[in-house]
C-alpha positions in Angstrom: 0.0 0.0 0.0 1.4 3.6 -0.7 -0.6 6.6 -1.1 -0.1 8.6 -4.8 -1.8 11.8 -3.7 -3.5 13.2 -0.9 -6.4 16.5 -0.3 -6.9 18.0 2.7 -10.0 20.4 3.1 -10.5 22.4 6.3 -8.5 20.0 8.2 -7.0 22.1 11.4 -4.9 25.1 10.4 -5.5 24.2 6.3 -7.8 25.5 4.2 -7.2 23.1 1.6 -3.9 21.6 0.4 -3.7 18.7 -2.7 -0.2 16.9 -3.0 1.3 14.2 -5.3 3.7 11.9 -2.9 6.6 10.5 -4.0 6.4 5.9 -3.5 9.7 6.1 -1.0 9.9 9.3 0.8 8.5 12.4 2.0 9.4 15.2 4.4 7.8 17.8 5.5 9.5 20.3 6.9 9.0 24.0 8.7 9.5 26.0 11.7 7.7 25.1 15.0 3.9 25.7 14.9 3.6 25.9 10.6 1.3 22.4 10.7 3.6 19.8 9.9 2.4 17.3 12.2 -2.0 18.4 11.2 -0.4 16.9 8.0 0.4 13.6 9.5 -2.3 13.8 11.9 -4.7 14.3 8.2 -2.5 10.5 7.0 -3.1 9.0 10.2 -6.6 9.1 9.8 -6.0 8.6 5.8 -4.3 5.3 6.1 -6.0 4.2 9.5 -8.8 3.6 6.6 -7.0 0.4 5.7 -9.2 -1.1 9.0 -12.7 -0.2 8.5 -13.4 -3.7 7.5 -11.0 -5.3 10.0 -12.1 -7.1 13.2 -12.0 -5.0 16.1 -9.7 -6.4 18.9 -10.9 -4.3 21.9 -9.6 -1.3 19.8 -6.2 -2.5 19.5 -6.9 -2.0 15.7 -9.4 0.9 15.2 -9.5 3.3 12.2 -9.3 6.8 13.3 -12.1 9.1 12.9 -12.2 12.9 12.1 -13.1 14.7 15.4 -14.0 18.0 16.2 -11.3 19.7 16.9 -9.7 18.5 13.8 -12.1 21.1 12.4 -10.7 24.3 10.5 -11.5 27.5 12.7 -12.1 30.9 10.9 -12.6 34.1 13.3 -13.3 31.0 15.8 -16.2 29.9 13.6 -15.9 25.9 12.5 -15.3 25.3 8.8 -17.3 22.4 7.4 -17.2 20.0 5.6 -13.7 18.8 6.6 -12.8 15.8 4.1 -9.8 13.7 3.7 -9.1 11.9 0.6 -6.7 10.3 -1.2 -5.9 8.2 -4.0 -3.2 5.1 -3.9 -1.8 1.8 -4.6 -3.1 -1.4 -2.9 -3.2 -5.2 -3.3 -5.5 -7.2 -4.3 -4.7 -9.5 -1.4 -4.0 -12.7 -3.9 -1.5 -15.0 -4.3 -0.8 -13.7 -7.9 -0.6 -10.1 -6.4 -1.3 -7.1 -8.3 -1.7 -4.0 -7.3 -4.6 -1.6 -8.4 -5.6 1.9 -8.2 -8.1 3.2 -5.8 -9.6 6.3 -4.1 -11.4 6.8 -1.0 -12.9 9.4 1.0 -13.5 10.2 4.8 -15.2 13.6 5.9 -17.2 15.2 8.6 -20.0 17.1 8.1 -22.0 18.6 10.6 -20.7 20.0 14.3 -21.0 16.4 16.9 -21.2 14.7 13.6 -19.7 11.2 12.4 -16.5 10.7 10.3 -18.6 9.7 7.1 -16.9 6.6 5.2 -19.6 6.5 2.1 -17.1 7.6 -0.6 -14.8 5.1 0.5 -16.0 1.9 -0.9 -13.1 1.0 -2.6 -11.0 1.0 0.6 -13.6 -0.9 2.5 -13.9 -3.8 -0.2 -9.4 -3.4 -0.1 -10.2 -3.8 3.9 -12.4 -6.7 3.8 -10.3 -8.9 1.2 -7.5 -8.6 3.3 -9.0 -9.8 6.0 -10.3 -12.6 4.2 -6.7 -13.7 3.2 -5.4 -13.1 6.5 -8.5 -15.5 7.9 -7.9 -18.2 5.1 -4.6 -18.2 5.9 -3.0 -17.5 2.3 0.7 -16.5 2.4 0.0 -12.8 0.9 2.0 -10.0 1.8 0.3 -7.4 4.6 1.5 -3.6 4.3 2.3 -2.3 7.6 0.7 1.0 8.6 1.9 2.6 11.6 2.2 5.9 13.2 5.2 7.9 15.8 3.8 10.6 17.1 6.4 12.7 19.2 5.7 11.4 22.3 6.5 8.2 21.1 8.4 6.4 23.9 7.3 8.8 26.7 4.4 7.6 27.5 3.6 3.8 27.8 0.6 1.8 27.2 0.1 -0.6 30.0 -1.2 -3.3 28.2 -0.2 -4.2 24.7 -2.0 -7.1 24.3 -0.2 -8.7 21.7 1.1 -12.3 21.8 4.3 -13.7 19.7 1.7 -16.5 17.9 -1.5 -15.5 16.6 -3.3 -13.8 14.2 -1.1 -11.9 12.2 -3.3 -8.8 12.8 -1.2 -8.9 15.8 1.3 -7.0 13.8 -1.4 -3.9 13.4 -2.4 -3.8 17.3 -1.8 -0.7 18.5 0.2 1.0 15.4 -2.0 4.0 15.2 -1.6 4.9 18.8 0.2 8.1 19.9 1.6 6.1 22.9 3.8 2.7 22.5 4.7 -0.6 24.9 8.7 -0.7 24.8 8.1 -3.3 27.5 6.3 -5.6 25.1 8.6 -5.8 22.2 11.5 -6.3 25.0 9.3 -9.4 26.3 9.0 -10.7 22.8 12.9 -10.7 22.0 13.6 -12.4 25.0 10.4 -15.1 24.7 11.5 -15.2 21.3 15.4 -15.7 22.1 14.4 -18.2 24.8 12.4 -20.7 22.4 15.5 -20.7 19.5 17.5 -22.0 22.4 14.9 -24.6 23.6 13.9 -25.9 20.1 17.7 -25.6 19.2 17.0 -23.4 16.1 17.7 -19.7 14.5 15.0 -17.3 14.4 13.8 -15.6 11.8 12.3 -13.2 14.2 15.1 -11.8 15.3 17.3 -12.1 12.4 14.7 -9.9 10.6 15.3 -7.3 13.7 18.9 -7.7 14.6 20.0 -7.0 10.2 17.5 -4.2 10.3 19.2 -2.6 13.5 22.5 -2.8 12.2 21.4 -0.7 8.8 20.1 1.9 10.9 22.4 1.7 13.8 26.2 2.0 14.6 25.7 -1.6 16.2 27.7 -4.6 16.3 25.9 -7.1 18.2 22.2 -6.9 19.7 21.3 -10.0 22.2 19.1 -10.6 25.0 21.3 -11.5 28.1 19.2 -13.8 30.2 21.3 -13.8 33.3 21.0 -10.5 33.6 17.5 -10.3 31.9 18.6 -7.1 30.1 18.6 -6.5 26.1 22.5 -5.6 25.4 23.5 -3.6 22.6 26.9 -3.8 21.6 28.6 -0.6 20.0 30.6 -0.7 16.6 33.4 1.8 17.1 33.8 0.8 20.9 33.1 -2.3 21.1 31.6 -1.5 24.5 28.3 -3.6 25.9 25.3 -1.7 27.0 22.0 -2.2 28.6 19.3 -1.1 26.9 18.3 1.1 29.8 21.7 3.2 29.9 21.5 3.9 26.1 21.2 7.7 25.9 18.0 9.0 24.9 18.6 8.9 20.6 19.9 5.3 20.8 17.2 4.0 23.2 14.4 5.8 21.1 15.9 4.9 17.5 16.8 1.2 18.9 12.9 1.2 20.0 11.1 2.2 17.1 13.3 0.1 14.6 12.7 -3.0 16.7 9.2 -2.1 16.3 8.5 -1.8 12.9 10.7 -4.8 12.1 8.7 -6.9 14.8 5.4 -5.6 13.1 6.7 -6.9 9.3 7.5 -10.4 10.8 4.2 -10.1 13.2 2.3 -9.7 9.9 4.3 -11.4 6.9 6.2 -14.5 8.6 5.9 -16.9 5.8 8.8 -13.9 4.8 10.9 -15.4 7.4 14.1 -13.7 7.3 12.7 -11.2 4.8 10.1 -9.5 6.4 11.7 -6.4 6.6 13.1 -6.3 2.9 10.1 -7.7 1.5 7.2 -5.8 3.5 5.5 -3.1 1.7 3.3 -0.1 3.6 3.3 3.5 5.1 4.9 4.5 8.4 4.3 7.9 9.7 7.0 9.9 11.9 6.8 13.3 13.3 10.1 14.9 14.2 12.1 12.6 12.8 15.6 14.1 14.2 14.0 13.7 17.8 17.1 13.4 20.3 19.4 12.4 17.2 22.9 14.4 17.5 23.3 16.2 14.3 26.0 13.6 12.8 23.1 10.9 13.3 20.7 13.5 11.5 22.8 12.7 8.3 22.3 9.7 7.3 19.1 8.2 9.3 16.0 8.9 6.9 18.9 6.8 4.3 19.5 4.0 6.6 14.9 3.5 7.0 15.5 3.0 3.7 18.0 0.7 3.4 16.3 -1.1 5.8 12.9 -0.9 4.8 12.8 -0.7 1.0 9.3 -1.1 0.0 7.7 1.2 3.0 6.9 4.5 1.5 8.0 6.5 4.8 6.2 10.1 5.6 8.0 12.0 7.9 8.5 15.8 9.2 11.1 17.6 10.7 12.6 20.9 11.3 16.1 19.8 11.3 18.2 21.1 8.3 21.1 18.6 8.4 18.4 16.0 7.7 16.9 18.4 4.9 20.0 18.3 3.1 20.6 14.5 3.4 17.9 13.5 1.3 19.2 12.3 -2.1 15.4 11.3 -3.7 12.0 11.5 -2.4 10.0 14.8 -2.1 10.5 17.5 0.4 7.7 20.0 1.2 7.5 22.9 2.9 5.1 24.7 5.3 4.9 28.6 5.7 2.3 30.1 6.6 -0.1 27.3 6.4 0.7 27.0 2.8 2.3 23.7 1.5 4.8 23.9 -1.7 7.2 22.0 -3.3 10.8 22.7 -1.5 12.9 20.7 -4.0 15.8 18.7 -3.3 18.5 20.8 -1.0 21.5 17.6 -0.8 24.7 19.8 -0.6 23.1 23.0 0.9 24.4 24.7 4.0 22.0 24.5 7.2 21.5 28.2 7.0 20.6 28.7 3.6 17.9 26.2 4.4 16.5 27.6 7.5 16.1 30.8 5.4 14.5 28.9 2.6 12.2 27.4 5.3 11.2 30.9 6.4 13.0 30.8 9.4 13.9 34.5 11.1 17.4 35.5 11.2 18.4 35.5 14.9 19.1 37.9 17.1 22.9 38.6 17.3 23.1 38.7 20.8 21.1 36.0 21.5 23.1 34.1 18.4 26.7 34.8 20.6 25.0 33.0 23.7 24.8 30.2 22.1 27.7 29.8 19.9 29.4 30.4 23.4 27.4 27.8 25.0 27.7 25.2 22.6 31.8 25.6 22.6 31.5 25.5 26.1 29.7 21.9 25.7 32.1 21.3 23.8 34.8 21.8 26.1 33.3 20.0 28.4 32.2 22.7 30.5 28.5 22.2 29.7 27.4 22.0 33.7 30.0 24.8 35.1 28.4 27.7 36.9 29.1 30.2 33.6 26.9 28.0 31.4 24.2 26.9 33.5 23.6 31.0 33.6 23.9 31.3 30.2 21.3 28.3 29.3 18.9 30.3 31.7 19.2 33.7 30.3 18.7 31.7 27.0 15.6 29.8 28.3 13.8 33.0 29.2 14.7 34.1 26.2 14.0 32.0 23.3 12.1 29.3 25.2 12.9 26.3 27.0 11.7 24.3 24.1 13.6 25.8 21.1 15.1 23.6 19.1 18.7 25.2 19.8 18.5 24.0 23.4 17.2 20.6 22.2 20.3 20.3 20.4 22.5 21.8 23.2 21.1 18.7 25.2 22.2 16.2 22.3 25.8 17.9 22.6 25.4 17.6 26.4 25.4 14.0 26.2 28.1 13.3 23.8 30.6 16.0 25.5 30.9 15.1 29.1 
């Protein structure tokens, strides 16, 4: 499944915006507050469509609906009707697998209204047939849809309620939600790690991890230690072992979410075996892909999802520039002003030349020789002296305790003690 082009109408801060998507990648990018994440909140709801004809676990695999405060506000008055729709690529969900053209439709008509799902026949009847292969048990290939919000790994979901065997919907349970288990996919690799050593056999299961890890990640070895009941990761360069729980922040969360998605392909292709991860098609949705990443990271790791997921058309958004100018193919798109346009491929260009492009205010001299001085001092490690703990608050009260120039101070923090 991969979506060929999406309209939004009066969908949050959008009035109405009609794109053509690229098959492999797309980023959206802007400053803070432009919309970027409406946009993935619009495909959430767009590819969540993929389960109106899906049996409902409990609402571990739900098809989100358009509520009201995804409603378009105009001098405060509600803009209606808000519709979502999109035309894209599916299976037919047979063993001779060809893919076919189809266009649905969700919208929202009146205030305390239901999302409306008429116009979306074609997605419904793409629904219902793959449930019916996944029921008769024919070895067809599921797309994965899932969604990272950017409080992914934050907050936790006390209950997954997935099991290692079962229904391969399994592999959907959950993937929509805003909030993740880490818990659960740590449980699985060891259950998973203790039956291969019972039954005296590899596993695909975490072959199909561990390979898609090591594309992504500077990682040597990835094991579950069962003396010490800890996941270990074992560093490249260093050669050092490390718990999962003492990874910093970027490691821990990138480590998470690439464990998941690869657990979801095997979860819903295993007749794949070791291939799940090549061979499994779908969409996954990130906001603020450069969350916690240091800026050498930011290089390279919307090229390494790639490499390790080749047929999952990614959508992602970020306001990082060093991951703007990584992107070698795909589309980027940017958002000023509520306004969506084509930003064209920036490989090579320098980080402020983007930011300007991106419609980002020059910055306030002062203010810039704060932080250049604070970052050398990071840099010297001298991050947590006196002198720049006073400078990090003056530059809190002034730009924010949230601007993205003290998120990235904290990245250096962590590599520069």
């Amino acid at each position: 499944m991969k979506l060929n082009h999406i309209e939004l109408v009066h969908f949050k801060c959008f009035s109405k915006i009609s794109l053509d998507l690229d098959p492999h990648l797309n980023l959206f990018v802007g400053i803070n507050g432009t919309g970027k994440s409406s946009i993935l909140e619009a495909l959430r709801i767009i590819t969540g469509s993929i389960f109106l004809s899906v049996d409902k676990y409990k609402k571990k695999i739900y098809s989100p609906s358009i509520s009201v405060d995804d409603v378009q506000l105009k001098d405060l008055e509600p803009q209606y009707p808000v519709t979502l729709s999109a035309t894209g690529f599916i299976s037919n969900f047979k063993e001779d697998r060809q893919d076919k053209i189809i266009s649905w439709e969700r919208s929202l008509e009146t205030h305390g209204g239901l999302t409306r799902n008429a116009n979306a026949r074609e997605m419904k009847d793409a629904s219902n047939a793959m449930q019916l292969a996944i029921r008769d048990g024919k070895k067809v290939i599921i797309p994965l849809i899932a969604y990272y919000s950017t409080d992914r790994y934050k907050k936790e979901r006390n209950d997954y309620g997935t099991i290692p065997e079962g229904s391969r919907l399994n592999g959907f349970f959950n993937s929509l939600d805003s909030t993740t288990n880490i818990k659960f996919f740590l449980d699985l690799y060891y259950t998973e790690t203790l039956s291969a050593i019972q039954q005296g056999r590899d596993s695909f299961e975490l072959k199909v991890i561990n390979n898609a890890v090591k594309t992504c990640l500077n990682c040597e070895d990835l094991y579950y230690d069962i003396k010490k009941q800890e996941l270990i990761y074992k560093d490249k360069s260093s050669h050092e072992l490390m718990p999962f729980h003492l990874l910093s922040d970027g490691v821990r969360s990138m480590l998470a979410m690439i464990m998941e998605i690869a657990f979801r392909c095997y979860l819903l292709n295993p007749h794949l075996k070791g291939n799940a991860a090549k061979e499994t098609d779908g969409i996954v949705l990130i906001d603020e892909i450069d969350l916690h990443l240091h800026p050498s990271w930011q290089m390279h790791v919307l090229n390494d999802l790639r490499k390790a997921f080749p047929k999952i058309q990614f959508i992602v958004t970020t306001h990082a520039p060093i991951v703007i100018g990584s992107i070698k193919e795909g589309r980027i798109f940017s958002i000023v002003n509520h306004e969506v346009s084509d930003f064209g491929l920036q490989i090579g260009r320098d980080a402020n030349y983007i930011l300007r492009e991106m419609g980002a205010q020059e910055m306030d001299q002062n203010i810039k020789k704060d932080v250049d001085n604070y970052y050398i001092m990071i840099e010297n490690g001298k991050g947590n002296s006196t002198e720049a703990k006073q400078i990090r608050t003056k530059l809190e009260n002034l730009i924010g305790k949230d601007n993205t120039l003290l998120q990235r101070a904290d990245v250096m923090l962590s590599f520069f003690k």
